[in-house]
Structures are given as structure tokens and as C-alpha cells.
MARDREN-959128 format. One record per residue (C-alpha): chain; x, y, z; residue number from 1; residue in one letter. Coordinates in Angstrom, 3 decimals, always signed. Each point is the difference from the previous one (the first is absolute). Layout:
  cadena         X         Y         Z  num  residuo
       A         X         Y         Z  NUM        a
...
end
This chain:
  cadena         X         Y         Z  num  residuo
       A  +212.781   -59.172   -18.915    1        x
       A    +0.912    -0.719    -3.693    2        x
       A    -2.261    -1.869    -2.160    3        x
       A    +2.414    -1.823    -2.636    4        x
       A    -1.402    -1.015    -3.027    5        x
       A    +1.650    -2.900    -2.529    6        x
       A    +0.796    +1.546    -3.283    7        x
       A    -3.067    -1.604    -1.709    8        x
       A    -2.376    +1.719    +1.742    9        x
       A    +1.960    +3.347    -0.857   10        x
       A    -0.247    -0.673    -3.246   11        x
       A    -3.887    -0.851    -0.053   12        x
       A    -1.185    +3.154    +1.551   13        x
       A    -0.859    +2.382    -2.426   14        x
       A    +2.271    +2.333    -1.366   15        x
       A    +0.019    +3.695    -1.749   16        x
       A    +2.509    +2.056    -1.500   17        x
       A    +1.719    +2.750    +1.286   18        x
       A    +0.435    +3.304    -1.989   19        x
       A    +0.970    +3.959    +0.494   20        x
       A    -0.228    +3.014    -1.676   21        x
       A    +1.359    +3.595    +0.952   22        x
       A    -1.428    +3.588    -0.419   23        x
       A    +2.667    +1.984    -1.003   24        x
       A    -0.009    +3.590    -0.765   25        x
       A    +1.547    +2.922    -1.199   26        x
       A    +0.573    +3.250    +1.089   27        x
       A    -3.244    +1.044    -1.974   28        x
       A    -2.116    -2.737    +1.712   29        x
       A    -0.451    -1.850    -3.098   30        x
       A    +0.301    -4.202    +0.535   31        x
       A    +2.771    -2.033    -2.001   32        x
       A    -1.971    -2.240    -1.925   33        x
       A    +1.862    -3.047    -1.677   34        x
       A    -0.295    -1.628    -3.265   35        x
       A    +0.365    -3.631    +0.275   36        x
       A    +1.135    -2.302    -3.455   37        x
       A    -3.373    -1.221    -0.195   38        x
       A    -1.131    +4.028    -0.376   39        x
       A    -1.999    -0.035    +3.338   40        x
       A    +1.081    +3.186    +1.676   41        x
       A    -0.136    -0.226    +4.034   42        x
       A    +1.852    +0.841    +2.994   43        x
       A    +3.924    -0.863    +0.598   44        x
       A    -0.356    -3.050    +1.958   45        x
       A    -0.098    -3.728    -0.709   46        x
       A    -0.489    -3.866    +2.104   47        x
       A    +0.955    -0.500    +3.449   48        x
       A    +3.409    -2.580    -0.699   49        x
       A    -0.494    -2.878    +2.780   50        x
       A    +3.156    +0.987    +2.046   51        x
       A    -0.916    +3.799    +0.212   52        x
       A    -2.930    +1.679    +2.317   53        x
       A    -2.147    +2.966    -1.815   54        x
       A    +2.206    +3.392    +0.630   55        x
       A    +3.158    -2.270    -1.018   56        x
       A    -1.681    -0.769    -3.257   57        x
       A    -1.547    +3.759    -1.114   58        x
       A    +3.973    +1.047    +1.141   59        x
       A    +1.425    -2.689    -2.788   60        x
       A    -3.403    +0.714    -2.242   61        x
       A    +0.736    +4.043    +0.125   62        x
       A    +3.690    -0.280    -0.560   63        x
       A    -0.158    -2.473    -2.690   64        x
       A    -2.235    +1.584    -2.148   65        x
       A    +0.782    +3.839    +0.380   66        x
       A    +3.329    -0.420    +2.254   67        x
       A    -1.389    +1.928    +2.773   68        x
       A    +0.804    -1.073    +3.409   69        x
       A    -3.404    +0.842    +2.202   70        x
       A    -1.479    +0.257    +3.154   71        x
       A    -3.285    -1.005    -0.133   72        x
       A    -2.972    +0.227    +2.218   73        x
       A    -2.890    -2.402    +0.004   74        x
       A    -2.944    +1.322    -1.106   75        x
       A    -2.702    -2.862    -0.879   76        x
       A    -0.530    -3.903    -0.670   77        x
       A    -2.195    -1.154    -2.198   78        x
       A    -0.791    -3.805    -1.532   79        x
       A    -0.966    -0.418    -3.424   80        x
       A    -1.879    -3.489    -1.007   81        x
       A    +1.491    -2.658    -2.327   82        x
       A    -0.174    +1.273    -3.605   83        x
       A    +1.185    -0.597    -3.276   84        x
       A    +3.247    -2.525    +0.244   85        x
       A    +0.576    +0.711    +4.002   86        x
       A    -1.683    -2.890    +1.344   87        x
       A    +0.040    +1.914    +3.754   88        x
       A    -0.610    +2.875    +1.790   89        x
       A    +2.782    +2.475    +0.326   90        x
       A    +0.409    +2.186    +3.102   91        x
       A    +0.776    +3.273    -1.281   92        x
       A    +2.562    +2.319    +2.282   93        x
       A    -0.662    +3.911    -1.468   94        x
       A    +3.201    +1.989    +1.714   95        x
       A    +0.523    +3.609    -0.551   96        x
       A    +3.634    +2.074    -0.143   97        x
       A    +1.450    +3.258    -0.858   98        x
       A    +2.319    -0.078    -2.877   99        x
       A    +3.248    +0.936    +1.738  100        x
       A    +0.805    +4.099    -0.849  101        x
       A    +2.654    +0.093    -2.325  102        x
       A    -0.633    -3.544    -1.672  103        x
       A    -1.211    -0.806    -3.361  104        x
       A    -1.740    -3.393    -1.597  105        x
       A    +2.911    -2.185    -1.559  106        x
       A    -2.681    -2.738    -1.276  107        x
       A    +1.597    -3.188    -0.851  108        x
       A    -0.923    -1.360    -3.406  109        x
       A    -0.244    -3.415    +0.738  110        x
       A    -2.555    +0.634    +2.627  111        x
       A    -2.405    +2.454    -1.501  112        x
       A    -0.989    +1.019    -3.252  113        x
       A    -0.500    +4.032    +0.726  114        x
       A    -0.848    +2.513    +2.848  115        x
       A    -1.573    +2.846    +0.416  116        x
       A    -1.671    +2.468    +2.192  117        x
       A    -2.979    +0.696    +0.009  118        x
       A    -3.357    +2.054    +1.943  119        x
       A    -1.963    -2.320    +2.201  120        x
       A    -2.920    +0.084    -2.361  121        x
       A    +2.093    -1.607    -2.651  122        x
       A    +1.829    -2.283    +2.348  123        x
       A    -3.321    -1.437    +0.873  124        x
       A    -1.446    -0.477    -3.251  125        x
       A    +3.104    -1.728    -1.854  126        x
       A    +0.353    -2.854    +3.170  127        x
       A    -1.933    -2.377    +0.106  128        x
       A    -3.564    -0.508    +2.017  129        x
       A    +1.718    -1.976    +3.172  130        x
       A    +3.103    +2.536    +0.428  131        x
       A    -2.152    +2.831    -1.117  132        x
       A    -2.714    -0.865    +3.202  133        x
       A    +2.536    +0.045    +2.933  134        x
       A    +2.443    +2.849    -1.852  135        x
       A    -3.327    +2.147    +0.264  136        x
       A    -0.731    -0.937    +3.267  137        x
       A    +3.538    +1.169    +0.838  138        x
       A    -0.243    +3.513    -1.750  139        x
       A    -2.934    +0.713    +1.695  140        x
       A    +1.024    -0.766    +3.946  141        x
       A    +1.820    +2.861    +1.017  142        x
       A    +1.290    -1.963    +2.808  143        x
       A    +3.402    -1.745    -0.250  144        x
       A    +1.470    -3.409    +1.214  145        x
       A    -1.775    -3.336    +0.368  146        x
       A    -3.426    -0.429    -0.235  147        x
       A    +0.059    +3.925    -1.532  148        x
       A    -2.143    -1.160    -2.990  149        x
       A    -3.633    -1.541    -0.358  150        x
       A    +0.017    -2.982    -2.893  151        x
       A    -3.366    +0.029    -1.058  152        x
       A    -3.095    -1.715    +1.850  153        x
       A    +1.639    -3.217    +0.523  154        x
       A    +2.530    +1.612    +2.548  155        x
       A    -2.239    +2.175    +2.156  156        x
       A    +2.515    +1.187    +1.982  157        x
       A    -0.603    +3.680    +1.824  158        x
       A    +2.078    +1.541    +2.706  159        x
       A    +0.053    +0.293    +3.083  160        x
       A    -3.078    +2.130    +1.245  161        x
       A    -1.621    +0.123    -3.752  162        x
       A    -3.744    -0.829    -0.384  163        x
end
């Protein structure tokens, strides 16, 4: 059965934004870090557009920014609370995916201010504290693929046949 709802009581449920972010990384293992206008260095990635799932939007994210086309895995989800001038949570996608052999960042200007690679260590001290949490949680799991990474307390999760 299918529960139809009128579009008013869509649009008073509670909402959150939708983001992503990729690890990408070069043949050295170092991370491609980002420098957006503002001077916040992060991860390639950017908001979920309404018409596009997750892995649709880190594909446009990745290839607008650096003009790679990707592949990428899943690797974690994470929310991060209201803060600053976001009024709502945002549902944060963290997708991983080799830089294609042979391929080199063509970053577009009008989408990032600078790039660079750099060692994990330094990846995870320039981003900020939100990205930084769940991008640590994904260095350490040595497991790929959904669900591969622990987010901190608030996402408990453990696999299958771990204490």
C-alpha cells in the first residue's frame, strides 16, 4: 500500500541538507585537499542538488572542481548539527575513488580557489572539525565499501561478528 501525503505535510516535516565529499589520492597516497574562496581547505565535494542522488553529485562535485571523472565507493555518513548560518542538519555522504592512471587535476577556477596534495596528517588538520571526524574515521577502517568507516560515538556501528 502507498501512503500519499498532500504537499503541506511534505513540506512540514523536517528537513536537512544533503552534502558529499571525495577522498582522492595520488599515486603517493597523499589526499587532494581543496582550497575553497572563503580559504577553508577540505575535500573535493559540495551539496546534494535536489534532482541528483549522492554518487551523481560527488561525480558532478569531482569533475567540476578538478575535472576528474570518478568512480567512487561509499565509505561513511555522518550528520553534522545546525551551525553557524545553516539553520539544519546536513547529511554528509564521504565517497572514496582512485584518480584514474594517466589523469591529472584540471581545477576549474571558478569553482575552487587552489589544490593540493597533501599527507593525511596535514589533510586532517587544515579541514575542518566535522569533515576532519568522519575523514579520520575513514583512514583508519581498512575495510572498503559502505558502512567501511566508524563516525565517532554517535554512529556505533561495528561489523558483523565484532564485539
Amino acid at each position: 500500500m502507498t501512503v500519499s501525503r498532500s504537499p503541506a505535510a511534505y513540506d512540514a516535516m523536517p528537513m536537512h541538507h544533503l552534502a558529499v565529499g571525495a577522498v582522492l589520492r595520488d599515486a603517493a597516497g597523499r589526499l587532494l585537499l581543496v582550497r575553497q574562496f572563503s580559504g577553508l581547505w577540505t575535500l573535493t565535494g559540495g551539496v546534494v542538488e535536489s534532482t541528483e542522488d549522492p554518487v551523481s553529485a560527488v561525480r558532478r562535485e569531482v569533475e567540476e572542481e578538478v575535472g576528474l571523472t570518478v568512480v567512487p565507493t561509499l565509505r561513511a555518513v555522518d550528520w553534522f548539527p545546525p551551525a553557524g548560518s545553516r539553520r539544519r542538519g546536513l547529511a554528509y555522504y564521504l565517497f572514496e575513488a582512485p584518480i584514474p592512471v594517466g589523469t591529472g587535476i584540471e581545477a576549474d577556477p571558478a569553482e575552487i580557489a587552489d589544490w593540493e596534495f597533501v599527507s593525511a596528517d596535514e589533510a586532517l588538520r587544515r579541514c575542518d572539525t566535522n569533515i576532519s571526524r568522519v575523514l579520520g574515521c575513514v583512514l583508519e577502517s581498512p575495510r572498503p565499501g559502505p558502512g567501511g568507516a566508524r563516525t565517532g560515538s554517535r554512529f556505533p556501528w561495528r561489523w558483523e561478528g565484532e564485539q
